[in-house]
C-alpha positions in Angstrom: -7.3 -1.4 -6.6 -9.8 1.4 -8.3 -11.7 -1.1 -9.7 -15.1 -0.2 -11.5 -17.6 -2.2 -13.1 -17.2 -3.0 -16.5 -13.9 -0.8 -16.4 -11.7 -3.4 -14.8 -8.6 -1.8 -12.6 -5.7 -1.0 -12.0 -3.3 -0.8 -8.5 -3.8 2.4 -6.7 -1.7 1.2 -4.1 1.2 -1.0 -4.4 3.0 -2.0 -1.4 5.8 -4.8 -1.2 6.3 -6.4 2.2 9.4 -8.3 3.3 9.3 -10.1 6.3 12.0 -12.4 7.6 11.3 -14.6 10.7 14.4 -15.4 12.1 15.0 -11.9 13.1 11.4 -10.9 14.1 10.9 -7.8 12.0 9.8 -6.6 8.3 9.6 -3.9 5.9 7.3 -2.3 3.6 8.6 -0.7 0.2 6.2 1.3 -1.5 6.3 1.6 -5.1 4.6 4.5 -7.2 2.1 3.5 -9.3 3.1 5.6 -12.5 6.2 4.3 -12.5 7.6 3.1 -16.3 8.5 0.2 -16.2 9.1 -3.1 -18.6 6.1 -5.5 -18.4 6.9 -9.1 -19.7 5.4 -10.0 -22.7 3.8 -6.4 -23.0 6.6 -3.9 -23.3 7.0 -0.7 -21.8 4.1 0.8 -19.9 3.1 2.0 -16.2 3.4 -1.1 -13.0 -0.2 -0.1 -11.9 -0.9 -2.1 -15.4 0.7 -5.2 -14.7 -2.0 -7.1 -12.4 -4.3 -6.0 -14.5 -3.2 -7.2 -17.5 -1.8 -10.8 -16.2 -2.5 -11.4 -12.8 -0.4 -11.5 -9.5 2.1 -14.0 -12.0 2.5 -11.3 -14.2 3.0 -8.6 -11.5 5.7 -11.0 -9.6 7.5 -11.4 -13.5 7.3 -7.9 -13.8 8.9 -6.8 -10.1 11.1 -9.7 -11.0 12.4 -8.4 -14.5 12.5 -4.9 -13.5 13.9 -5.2 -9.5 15.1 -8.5 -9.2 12.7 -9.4 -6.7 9.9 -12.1 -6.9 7.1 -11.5 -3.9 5.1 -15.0 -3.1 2.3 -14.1 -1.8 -0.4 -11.0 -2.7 -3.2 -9.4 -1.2 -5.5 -7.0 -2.9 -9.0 -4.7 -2.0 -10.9 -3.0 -4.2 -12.0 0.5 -2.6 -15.2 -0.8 -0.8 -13.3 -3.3 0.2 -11.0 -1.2 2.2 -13.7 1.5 3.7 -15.4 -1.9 5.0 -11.8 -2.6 7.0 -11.9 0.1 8.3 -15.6 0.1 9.3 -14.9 -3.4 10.9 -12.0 -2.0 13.0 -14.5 0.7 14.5 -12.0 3.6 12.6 -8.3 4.0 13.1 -6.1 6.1 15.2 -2.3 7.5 13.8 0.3 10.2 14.6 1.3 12.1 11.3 3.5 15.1 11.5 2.5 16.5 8.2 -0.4 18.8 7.3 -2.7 17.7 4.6 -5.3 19.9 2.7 -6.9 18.6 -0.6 -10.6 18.9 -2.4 -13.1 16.3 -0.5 -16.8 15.1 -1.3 -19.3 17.4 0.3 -20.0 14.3 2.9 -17.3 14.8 4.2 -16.7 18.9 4.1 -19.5 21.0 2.9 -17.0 23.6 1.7 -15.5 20.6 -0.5 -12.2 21.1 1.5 -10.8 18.5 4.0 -7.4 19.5 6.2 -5.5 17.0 8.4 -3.3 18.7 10.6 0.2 17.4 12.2 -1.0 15.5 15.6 -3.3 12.5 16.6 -5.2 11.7 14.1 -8.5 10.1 14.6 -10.3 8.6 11.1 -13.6 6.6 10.2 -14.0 5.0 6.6 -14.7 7.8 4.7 -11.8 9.9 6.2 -9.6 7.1 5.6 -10.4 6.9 1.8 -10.3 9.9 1.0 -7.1 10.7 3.1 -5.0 7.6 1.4 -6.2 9.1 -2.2 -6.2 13.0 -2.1 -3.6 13.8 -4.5 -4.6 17.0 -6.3 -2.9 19.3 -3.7 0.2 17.6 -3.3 1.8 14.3 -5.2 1.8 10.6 -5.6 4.9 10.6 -3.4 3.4 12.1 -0.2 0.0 10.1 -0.8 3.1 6.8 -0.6 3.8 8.5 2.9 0.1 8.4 4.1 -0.6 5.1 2.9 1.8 3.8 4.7 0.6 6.1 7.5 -3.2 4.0 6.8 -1.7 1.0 7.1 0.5 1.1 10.0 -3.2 2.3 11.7 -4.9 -0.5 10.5 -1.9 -3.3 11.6 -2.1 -1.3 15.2 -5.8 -1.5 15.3 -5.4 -5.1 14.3 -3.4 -6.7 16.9 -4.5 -4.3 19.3 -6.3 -5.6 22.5 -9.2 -4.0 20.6 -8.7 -5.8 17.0 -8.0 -9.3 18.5 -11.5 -9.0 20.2 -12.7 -8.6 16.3 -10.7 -11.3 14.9 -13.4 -13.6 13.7 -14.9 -10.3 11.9 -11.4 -9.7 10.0 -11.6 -13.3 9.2 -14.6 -13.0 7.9 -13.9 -9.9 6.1 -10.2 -11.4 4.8 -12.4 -14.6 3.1 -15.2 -12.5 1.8 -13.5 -8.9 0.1 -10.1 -10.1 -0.5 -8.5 -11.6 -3.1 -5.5 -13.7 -2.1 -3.1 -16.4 -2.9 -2.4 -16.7 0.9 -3.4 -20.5 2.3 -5.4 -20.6 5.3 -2.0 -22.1 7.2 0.3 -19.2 5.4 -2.5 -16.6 7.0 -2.1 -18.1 10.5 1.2 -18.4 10.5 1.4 -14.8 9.7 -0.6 -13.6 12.0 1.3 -15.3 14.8 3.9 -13.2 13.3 2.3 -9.9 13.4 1.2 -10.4 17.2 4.7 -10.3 18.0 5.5 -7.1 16.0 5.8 -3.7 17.4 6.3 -0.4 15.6 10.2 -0.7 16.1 10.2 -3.9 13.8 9.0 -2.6 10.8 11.0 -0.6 8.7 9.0 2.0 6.0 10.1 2.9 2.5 9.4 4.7 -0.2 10.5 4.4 -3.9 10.7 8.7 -4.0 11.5 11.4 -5.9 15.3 11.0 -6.0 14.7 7.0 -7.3 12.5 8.1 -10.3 12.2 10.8 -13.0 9.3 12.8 -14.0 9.2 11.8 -18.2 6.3 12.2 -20.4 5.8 9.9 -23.3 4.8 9.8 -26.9 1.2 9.9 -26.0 1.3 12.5 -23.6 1.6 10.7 -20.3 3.1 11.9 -17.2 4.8 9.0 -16.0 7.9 8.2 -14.1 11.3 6.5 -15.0 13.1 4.7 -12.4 16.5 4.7 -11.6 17.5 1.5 -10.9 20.9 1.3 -9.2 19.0 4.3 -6.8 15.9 1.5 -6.4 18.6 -1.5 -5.7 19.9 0.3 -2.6 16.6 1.2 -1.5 16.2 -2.7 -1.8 19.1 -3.6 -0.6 18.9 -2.1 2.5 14.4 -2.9 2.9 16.0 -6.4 2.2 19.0 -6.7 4.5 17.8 -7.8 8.7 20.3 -7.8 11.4 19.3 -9.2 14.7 20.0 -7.2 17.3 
């Protein structure tokens, strides 16, 4: 979340994760956070709202009435939250094959300009943040790709030799900067589950530019309309496991 003090927030990042055990793999469908949609109880208005305005109930109503899918369980970090993951994790590692190029603080770049070329990629906190938000130079759609790019990193980093040498850290971390309807059992239970993950077993998606289009509304905003039957079969096949 982008949450600010005495500004409340909103979901810069929304991510819905499927996960079926008897096959042994998941996937993660990301969802644009401009994206139009009907909020129960609140009419018409962009899905970044929703938690916001009602709480993980009203967010599952809302995915539920617009989607026809109900997620269980939620996880959320506010922005410090996430640098401080990172910074527990001693910085991530990731292959992208895209180039990005966007304005950055002057921490980071005196000349205000940051580049990530195609390639290993090596990242501490800072890097991270700014990479998973740069959006001036390029669109909401490929800032989906490299959060998804993040947090494959951070999963890897995780459950790597590395990360499980860490894990009362992350506990510490999970119980102290996120909030969470996750029980204590549902946590361990799922982190038996991602130990015996690899990159194969995770399937990535993206609610894109040929699911939604660009609209402005009465007020001016740029938002985006989705198109549902083009969203169901996304769904249908992030939804649909077949053991090998």
């Amino acid at each position: 979340s982008d949450y600010r003090p005495g500004m409340g927030f909103r979901k810069d990042t929304i991510m819905v994760v499927a996960v079926d055990q008897a096959t042994g793999k998941s996937s993660v469908i990301s969802f644009p956070r401009d994206l139009w949609v009907s909020i129960p109880g609140y009419g018409e208005q962009r899905i970044n709202t929703a938690m916001q305005t009602g709480g993980f109930q009203l967010m599952a109503n809302t995915m539920q009435t617009n989607f026809g899918i109900y997620p269980t369980q939620y996880a959320m970090i506010d922005m410090p939250g996430f640098t401080k993951l990172i910074d527990v994790l001693g910085g991530i590692e990731f292959t992208t094959d895209k180039y990005t190029g966007d304005i950055c603080d002057h921490n980071l770049n005196p000349t205000q300009w940051c580049e990530v070329f195609p390639g290993v990629v090596t990242m501490n906190s800072d890097w991270a943040l700014w990479y998973v938000r740069a959006r001036l130079n390029s669109s909401d759609f490929d800032r989906m790709r490299r959060n998804q790019e993040v947090a494959k990193a951070i999963f890897d980093k995780a459950f790597s030799p590395t990360g499980l040498l860490k894990t009362p850290e992350l506990m510490n971390f999970y119980y102290s900067d996120v909030e969470s309807n996750i029980t204590p059992d549902q946590l361990t239970s799922m982190i038996r589950f991602g130990m015996g993950l690899n990159s194969d077993d995770v399937r990535e998606f993206i609610i894109g530019f040929d699911q939604t289009t660009p609209w402005t509304t009465s007020e001016g905003a740029s938002v985006l309309l989705p198109n549902i039957s083009a969203i169901q079969e996304i769904l249908q096949e992030a939804l649909s496991f077949e053991s090998n």
